[in-house]
C-alpha positions, 0 to 999 in steps of 0.5 A, spaced: 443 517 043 442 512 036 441 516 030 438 513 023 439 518 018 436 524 021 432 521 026 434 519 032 432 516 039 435 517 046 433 512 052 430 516 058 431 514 065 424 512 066 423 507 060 420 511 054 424 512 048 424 520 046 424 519 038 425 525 034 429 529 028 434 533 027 433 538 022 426 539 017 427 544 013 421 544 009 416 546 015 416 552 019 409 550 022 409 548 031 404 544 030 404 537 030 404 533 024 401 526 025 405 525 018 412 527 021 409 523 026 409 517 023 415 518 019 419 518 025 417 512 028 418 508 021 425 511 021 426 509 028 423 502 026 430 502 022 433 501 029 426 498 034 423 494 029 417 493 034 417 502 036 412 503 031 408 499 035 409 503 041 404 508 045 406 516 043 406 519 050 406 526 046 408 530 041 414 537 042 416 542 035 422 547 037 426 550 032 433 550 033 439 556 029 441 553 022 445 557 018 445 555 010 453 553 010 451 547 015 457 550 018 457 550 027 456 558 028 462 559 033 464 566 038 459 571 037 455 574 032 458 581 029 451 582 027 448 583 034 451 588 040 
């Protein structure tokens, strides 16, 4: 895995390149958004000049924990039983 600011890219064993992002804040939506999109791939072109010219084989939106310290969450929550 490479990162460039929050983007990063990571080789798959068949030779397409996954591109993504690791945190969007701002946006809660699952569907794909073909300006994040586009983002993505002119972040990643800091690292691959020419992935910008790449075909998009598809497109994934997922959620992950945040927890508003930024801090890792670690044992479990005293929240849940």
């Amino acid at each position: 895995m490479v990162g460039h600011g929050s983007t990063y890219l990571v080789p798959r064993a068949d030779g397409r390149t996954r591109v993504g992002a690791t945190e969007c804040r701002d946006d809660h939506s699952i569907e794909p958004d073909r300006g994040r999109i586009e983002e993505l791939l002119k972040s990643a072109s800091g690292l691959v000049p020419t992935i910008d010219r790449s075909a998009v084989s598809g497109v994934d939106v997922g959620f992950r924990p945040w927890v508003g310290d930024g801090a890792p969450i670690l044992g479990p929550d005293p929240e849940v039983e």
